[in-house]
C-alpha positions as CSV (number, residue, x, y, z in Angstrom):
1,X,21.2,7.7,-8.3
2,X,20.5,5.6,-5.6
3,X,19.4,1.5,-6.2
4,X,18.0,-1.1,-4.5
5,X,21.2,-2.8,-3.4
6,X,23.0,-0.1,-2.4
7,X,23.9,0.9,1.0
8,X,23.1,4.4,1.7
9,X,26.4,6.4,2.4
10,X,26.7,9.2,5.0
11,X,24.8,12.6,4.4
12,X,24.7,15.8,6.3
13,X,21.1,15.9,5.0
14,X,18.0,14.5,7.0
15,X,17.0,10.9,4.8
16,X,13.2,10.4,4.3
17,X,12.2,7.0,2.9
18,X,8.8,7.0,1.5
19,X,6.7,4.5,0.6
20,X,3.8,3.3,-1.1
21,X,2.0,0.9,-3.7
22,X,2.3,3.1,-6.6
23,X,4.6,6.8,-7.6
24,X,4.0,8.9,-10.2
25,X,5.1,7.2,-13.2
26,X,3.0,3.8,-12.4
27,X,0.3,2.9,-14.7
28,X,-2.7,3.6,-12.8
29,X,-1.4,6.7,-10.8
30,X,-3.6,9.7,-9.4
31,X,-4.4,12.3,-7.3
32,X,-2.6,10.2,-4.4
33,X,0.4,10.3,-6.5
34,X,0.0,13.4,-7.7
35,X,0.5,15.0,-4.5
36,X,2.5,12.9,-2.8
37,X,5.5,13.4,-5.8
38,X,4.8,17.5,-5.6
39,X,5.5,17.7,-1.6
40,X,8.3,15.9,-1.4
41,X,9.7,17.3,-5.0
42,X,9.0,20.8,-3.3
43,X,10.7,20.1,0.0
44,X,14.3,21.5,0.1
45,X,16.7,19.2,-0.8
46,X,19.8,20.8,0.6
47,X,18.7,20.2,3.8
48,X,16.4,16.5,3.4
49,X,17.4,13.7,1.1
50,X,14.8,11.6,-0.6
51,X,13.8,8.2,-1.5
52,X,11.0,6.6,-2.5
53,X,10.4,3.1,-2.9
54,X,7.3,1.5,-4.7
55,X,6.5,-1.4,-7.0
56,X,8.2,-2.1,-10.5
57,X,5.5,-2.5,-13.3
58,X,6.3,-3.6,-16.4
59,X,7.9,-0.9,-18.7
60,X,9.5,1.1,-15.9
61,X,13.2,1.7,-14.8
62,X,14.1,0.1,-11.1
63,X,15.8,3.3,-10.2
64,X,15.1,6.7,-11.4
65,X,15.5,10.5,-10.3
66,X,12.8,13.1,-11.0
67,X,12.8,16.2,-9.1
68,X,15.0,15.9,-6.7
69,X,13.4,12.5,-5.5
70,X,15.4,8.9,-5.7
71,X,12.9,6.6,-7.1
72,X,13.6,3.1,-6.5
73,X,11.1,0.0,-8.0
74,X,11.3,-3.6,-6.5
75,X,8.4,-6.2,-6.8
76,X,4.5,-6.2,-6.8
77,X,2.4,-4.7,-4.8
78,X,2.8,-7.2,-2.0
79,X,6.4,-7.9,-2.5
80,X,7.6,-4.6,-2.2
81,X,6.4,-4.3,1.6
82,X,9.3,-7.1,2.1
83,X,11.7,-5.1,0.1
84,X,11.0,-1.9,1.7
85,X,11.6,-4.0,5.4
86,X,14.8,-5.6,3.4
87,X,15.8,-2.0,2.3
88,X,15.1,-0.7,5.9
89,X,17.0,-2.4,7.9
90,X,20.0,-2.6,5.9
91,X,20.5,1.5,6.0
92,X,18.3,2.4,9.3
93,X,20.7,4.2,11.0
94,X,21.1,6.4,8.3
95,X,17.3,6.9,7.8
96,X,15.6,9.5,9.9
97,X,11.9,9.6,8.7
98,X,10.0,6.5,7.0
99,X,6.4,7.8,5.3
100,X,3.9,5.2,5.2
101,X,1.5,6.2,2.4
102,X,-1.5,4.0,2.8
103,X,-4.0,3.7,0.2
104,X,-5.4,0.8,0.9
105,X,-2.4,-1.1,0.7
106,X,-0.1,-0.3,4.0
107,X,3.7,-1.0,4.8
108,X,2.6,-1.9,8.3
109,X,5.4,0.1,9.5
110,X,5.0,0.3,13.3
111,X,6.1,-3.7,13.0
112,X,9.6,-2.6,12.6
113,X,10.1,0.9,12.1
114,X,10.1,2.2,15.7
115,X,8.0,5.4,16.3
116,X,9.5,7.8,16.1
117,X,10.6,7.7,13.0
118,X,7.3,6.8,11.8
119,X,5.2,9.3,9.6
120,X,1.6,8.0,8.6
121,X,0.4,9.1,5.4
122,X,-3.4,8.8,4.3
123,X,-5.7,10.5,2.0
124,X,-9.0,8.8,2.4
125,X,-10.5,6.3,3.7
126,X,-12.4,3.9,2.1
127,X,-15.9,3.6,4.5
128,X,-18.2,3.1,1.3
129,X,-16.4,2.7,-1.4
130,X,-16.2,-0.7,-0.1
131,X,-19.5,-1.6,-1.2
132,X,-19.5,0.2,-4.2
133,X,-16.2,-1.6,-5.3
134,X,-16.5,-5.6,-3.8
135,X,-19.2,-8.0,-3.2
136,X,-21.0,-9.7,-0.2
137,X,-19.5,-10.5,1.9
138,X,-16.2,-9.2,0.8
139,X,-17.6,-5.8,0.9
140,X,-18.2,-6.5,5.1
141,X,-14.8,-7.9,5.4
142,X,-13.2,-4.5,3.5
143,X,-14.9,-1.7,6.0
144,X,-14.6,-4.1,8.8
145,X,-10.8,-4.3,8.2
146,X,-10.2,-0.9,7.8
147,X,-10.6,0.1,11.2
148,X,-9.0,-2.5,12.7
149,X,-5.4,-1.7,10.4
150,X,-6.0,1.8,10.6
151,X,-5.5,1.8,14.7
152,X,-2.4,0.0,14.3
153,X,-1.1,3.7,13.2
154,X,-2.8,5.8,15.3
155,X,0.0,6.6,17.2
156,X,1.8,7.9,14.7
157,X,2.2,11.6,13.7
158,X,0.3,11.4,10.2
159,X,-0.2,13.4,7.4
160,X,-4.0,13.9,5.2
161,X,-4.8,16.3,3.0
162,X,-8.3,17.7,4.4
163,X,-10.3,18.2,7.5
164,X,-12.9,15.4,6.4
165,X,-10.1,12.4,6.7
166,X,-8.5,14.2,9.5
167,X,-11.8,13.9,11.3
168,X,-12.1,10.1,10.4
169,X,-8.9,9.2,11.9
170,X,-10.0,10.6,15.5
171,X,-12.8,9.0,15.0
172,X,-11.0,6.0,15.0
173,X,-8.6,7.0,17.7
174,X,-5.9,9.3,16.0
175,X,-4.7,11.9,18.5
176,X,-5.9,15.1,16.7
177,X,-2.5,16.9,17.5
178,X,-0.7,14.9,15.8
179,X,-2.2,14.8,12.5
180,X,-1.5,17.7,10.2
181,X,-2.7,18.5,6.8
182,X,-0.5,18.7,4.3
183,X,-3.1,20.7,1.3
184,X,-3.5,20.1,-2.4
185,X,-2.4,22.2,-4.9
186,X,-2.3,22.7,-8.8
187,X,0.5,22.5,-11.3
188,X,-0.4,26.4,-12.8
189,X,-0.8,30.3,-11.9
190,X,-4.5,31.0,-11.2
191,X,-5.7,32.2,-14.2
192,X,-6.9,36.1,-14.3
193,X,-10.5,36.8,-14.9
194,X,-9.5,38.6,-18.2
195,X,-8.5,34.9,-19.2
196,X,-11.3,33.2,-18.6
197,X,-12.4,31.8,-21.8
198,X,-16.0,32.6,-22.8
199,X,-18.4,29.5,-21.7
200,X,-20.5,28.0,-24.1
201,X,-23.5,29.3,-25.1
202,X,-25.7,26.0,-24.0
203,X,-25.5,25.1,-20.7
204,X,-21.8,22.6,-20.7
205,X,-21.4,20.3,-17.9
206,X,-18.0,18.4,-17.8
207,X,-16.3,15.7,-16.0
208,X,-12.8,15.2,-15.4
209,X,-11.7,12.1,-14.4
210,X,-11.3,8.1,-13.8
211,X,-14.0,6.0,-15.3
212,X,-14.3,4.4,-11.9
213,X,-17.8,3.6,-10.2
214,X,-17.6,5.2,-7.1
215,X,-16.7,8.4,-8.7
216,X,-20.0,8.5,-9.9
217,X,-19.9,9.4,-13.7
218,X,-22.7,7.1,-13.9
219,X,-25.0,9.4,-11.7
220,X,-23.3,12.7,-13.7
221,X,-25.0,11.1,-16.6
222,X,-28.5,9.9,-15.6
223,X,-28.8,13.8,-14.1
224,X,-27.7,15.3,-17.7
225,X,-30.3,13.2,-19.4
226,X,-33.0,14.6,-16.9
227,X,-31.8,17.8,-17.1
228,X,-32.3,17.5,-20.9
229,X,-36.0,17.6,-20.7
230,X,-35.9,21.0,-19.2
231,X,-32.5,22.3,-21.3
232,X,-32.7,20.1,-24.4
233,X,-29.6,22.5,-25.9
234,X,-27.8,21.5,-22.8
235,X,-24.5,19.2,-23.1
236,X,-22.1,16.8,-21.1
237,X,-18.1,16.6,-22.0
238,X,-16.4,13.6,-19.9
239,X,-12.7,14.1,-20.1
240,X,-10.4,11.1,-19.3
241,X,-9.0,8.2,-20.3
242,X,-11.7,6.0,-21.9
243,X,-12.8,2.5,-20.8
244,X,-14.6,1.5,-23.3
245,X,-16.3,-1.7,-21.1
246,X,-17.1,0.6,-18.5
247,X,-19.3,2.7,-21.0
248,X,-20.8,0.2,-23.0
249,X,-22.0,-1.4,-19.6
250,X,-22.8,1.8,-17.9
251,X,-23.3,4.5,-19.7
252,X,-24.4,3.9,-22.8
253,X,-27.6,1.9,-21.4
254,X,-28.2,5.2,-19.3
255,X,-27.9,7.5,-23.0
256,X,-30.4,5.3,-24.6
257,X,-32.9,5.3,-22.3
258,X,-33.1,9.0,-22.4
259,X,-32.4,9.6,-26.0
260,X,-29.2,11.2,-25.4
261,X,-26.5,10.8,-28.3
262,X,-23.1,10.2,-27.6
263,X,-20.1,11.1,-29.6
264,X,-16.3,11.4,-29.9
265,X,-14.0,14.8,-29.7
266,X,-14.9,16.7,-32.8
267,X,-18.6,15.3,-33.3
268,X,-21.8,16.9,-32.4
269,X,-23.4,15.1,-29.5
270,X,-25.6,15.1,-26.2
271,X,-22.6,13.7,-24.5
272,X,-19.1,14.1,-25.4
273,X,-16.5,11.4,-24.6
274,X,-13.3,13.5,-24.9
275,X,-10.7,10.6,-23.9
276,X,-7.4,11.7,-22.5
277,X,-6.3,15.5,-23.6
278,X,-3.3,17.5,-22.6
279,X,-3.5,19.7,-19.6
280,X,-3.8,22.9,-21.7
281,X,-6.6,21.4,-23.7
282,X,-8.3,20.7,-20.1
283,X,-7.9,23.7,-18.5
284,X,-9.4,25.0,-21.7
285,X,-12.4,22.7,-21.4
286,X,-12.9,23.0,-17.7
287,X,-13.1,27.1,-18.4
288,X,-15.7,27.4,-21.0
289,X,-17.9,24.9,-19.1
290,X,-20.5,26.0,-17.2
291,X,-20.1,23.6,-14.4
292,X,-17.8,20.5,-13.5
293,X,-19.9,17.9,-12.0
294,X,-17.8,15.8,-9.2
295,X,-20.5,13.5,-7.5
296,X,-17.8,11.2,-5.6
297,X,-19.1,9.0,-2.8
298,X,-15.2,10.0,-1.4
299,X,-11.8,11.6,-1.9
300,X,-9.1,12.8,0.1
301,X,-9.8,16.3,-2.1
302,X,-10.5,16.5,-5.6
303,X,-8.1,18.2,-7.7
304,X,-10.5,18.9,-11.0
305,X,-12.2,20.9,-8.1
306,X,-9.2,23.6,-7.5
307,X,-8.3,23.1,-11.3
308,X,-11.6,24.1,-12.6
309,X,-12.1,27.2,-10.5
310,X,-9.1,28.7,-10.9
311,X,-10.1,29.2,-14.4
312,X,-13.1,30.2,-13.7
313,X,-16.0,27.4,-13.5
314,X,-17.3,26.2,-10.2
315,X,-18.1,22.6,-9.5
316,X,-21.0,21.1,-8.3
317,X,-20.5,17.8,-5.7
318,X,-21.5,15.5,-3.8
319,X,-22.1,16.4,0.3
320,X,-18.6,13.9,0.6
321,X,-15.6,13.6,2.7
322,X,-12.6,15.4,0.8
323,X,-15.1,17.0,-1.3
324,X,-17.3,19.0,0.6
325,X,-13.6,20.7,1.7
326,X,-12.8,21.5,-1.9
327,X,-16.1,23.8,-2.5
328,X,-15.1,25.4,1.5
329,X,-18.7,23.2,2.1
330,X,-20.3,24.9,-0.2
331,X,-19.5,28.3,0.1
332,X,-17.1,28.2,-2.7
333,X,-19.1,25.6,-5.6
334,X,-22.7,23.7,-5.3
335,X,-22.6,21.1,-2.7
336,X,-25.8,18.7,-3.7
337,X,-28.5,18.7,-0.5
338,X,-28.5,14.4,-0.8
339,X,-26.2,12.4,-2.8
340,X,-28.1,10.6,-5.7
341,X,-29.8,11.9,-9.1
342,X,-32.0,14.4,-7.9
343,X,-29.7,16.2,-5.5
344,X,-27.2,16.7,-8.6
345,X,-30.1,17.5,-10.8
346,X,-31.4,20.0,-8.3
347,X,-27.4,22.0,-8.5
348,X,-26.9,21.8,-12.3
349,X,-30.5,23.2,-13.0
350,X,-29.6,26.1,-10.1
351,X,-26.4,26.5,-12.4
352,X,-28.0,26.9,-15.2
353,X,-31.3,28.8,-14.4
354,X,-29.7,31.8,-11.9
355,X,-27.4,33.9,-13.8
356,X,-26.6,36.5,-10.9
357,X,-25.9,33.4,-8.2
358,X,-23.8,31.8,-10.8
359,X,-22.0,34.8,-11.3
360,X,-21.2,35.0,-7.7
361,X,-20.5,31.4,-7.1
362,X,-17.8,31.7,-10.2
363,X,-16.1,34.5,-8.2
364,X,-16.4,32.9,-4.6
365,X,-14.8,29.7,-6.0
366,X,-12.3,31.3,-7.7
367,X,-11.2,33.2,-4.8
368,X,-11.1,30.5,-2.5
369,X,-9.5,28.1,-4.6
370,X,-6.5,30.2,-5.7
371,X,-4.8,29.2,-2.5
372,X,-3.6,26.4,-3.2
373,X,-0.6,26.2,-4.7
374,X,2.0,23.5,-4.6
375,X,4.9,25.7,-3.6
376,X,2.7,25.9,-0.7
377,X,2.0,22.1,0.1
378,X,6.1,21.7,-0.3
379,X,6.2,24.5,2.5
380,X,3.3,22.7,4.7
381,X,5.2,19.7,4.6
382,X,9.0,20.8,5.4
383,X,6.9,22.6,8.6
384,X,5.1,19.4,9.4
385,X,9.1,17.9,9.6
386,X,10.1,20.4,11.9
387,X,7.3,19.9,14.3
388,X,7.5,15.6,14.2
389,X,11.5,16.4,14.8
390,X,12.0,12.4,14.6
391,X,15.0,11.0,15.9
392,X,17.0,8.7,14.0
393,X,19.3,7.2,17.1
C-alpha cells in the first residue's frame, strides 16, 4: 500500500492520481463518490495503477486499498489541495494522468499540472443550487464564481456523466470534443419482470435520498399531501438517512398543514420516514412502489432513477439537468411540465389514475435503464484513456 510519504517506485503500468474533496469511505459521500470509486475500481489494473488522494476525516485510515485503488488521506478539505501539489511534484515523472474531480471544491490543477496530463472531472454544476443553498449576497458571489473557475479547465479533456453537464461546459467554453461521458451504473443485475415484487395496493410514492433542500423532498411532500385529497389511501415512504432538524423544520410543518400523519418503519402512517435501510431492503421498497418521486433542481444523473427501474417502478422528476437524461427526457419515467408543486402533482396523479400508460411507462423505463451497468462505465473510462493518450515526459 502506497502512503503519503512515499515516493512512488517504477511501474510498467500507466499511474493515474485522482483527486478530490471526499472518496468513498468519507462521511458525507454520494453519488459523486459512488461513481467515481466504481470507474476507476473497474478499470484494468494490469495495465493502469491507481491512487487516489482526498481528505482524512476523523475515524478513517491515511492509507487504504479497496478494489484495486490506493487510497491515500492527508488534511481538510482545503489542505489537501497543498498535499496533493506536495504529493505531485515529488513523483511527477512517474505520474502520467492527474483527475481533477471538481465538486465544488477544485485542485486547480492547470496551476501546476501541465496539460497534458490533465483530466477534468465534473458532474454538475451548481447554476441554482446556489441560491437554494447560501444567502444574499453570497448566493451571487457562488454562481458568479463558478463560471469564472470553471474556464480555467476548459482546456482540458474532461470527463461528466450526462449530456446535460456536458452541454454546460460548452456553454461556458469547453471544446465539445474533448469532453466525454463516462455513464452511471448500478451495483446489481436488472431484475427480471418475473421478480418484480407486487406494488402496493394504495397508490406508494417513495423517495430515496439525502435530506438536502435542493433535492426537493420538501416539494415531494407538499405534492403527496395534495394528492391526498383526491387518493386519501395514497402513501409516501422517504428512505434515507434521517435529519431530524431538517424534518422538524420542513417537513413536519408541511404534514400538519394537510393532516398528513407521519410515522417510523413499522407504523401505519400518511408518510413514512424509513431512515437508512440496506440495499436489499431498498431495492425491495423502490419495487413495490408505484412511483419514485426525484424533483431535484440538479444532478449530474440520479442513481435512485436507474435503481428504481430496473426493478420495475418508474420515477417521476423534475424537467432538470442530469435528471431529465435519467428518464431518456421523458421517454423512459414522468418528466414534470414545470418544476414546482403542481407540475409533480400533475405526474403522480397521471401515475396513479392511467393504469395502461403506467403499464407502459414501467416497461419503457425498465428497458432503457438496464443499460447501465458499471462493468460498462469501467469500460467507458479505460476508452476515454486511450483517446486523451496523455504523455507523462
Amino acid at each position: 500500500m502506497i502512503r503519503y510519504r512515499d515516493r512512488l517506485t517504477k511501474d510498467d503500468r500507466r499511474t493515474i492520481l485522482a483527486l478530490s474533496w471526499r472518496d468513498i469511505k468519507s462521511p458525507t459521500s454520494g453519488g459523486a463518490e459512488v461513481h467515481t470509486h466504481e470507474m476507476l475500481s473497474r478499470a484494468n489494473h494490469e495495465k493502469y495503477r491507481i491512487i487516489h488522494l482526498a481528505p482524512l476525516y476523523e475515524g478513517m485510515d491515511e492509507g487504504e486499498y479497496i478494489d484495486g485503488i490506493n487510497y491515500i488521506r492527508q488534511g481538510n478539505v482545503f489542505t489537501v489541495i497543498w498535499y496533493a501539489f506536495l504529493y505531485y511534484k515529488r513523483n511527477r515523472a512517474k505520474i502520467d494522468y492527474v483527475i481533477d474531480q471538481c465538486n465544488t471544491h477544485r485542485f486547480f490543477t492547470p496551476f501546476w499540472v501541465k496539460r497534458a496530463k490533465r483530466i477534468f472531472y465534473i458532474h454538475q454544476l451548481t447554476r441554482e443550487i446556489w441560491d437554494i443553498a447560501m444567502w444574499f449576497p453570497m448566493n451571487k458571489i457562488g454562481k458568479a464564481a463558478e463560471n469564472m473557475l470553471l474556464r480555467i479547465n476548459k482546456k482540458d479533456y474532461t470527463i461528466t456523466v450526462s449530456e446535460s453537464t456536458k452541454q454546460d461546459l460548452i456553454s461556458v467554453g469547453f471544446d465539445a470534443n474533448k469532453i466525454f461521458i463516462v455513464p452511471n451504473g448500478v451495483s446489481f443485475a436488472p431484475w427480471k419482470p418475473e421478480e418484480f415484487k407486487e406494488k402496493e395496493s394504495a397508490p406508494t410514492y417513495i423517495y430515496a435520498g439525502r435530506y438536502a433542500a435542493y433535492k426537493g423532498i420538501d416539494v415531494a411532500v407538499e405534492a403527496f399531501g395534495r394528492l391526498k385529497k383526491e387518493r386519501p389511501d395514497a402513501k409516501l415512504w422517504i428512505l434515507g438517512k434521517k435529519n431530524e432538524v431538517y424534518i422538524s423544520q420542513h417537513l413536519l410543518p408541511i404534514c400538519a398543514r394537510y393532516g398528513l400523519s407521519w410515522g417510523d418503519a413499522g407504523e401505519n402512517a400518511d408518510v413514512i420516514g424509513w431512515g437508512f435501510v440496506s440495499e436489499q431492503k431498498k431495492l425491495e421498497l423502490l419495487s413495490k412502489a408505484t412511483a419514485l418521486l426525484f424533483p431535484s433542481m440538479r444532478e449530474g444523473w440520479g442513481i435512485p432513477i436507474t435503481e428504481a427501474a430496473n426493478v420495475g417502478t418508474p420515477s417521476i422528476v423534475f424537467d432538470s439537468p442530469g435528471i431529465r437524461d435519467a428518464v431518456d427526457l421523458g421517454k423512459a419515467g414522468y418528466l414534470c411540465r414545470q418544476n414546482d408543486v403542481d407540475g409533480l402533482l400533475e405526474q403522480m396523479l397521471l401515475a396513479a389514475n392511467h393504469e395502461k400508460a403506467y403499464q407502459d411507462m414501467r416497461i419503457a423505463a425498465y428497458d432503457f435503464s438496464k443499460q447501465f451497468q458499471w462493468e460498462k462505465t469501467g469500460t467507458k473510462f479505460e476508452e476515454v484513456l486511450e483517446k486523451v493518450q496523455c504523455k507523462a515526459y
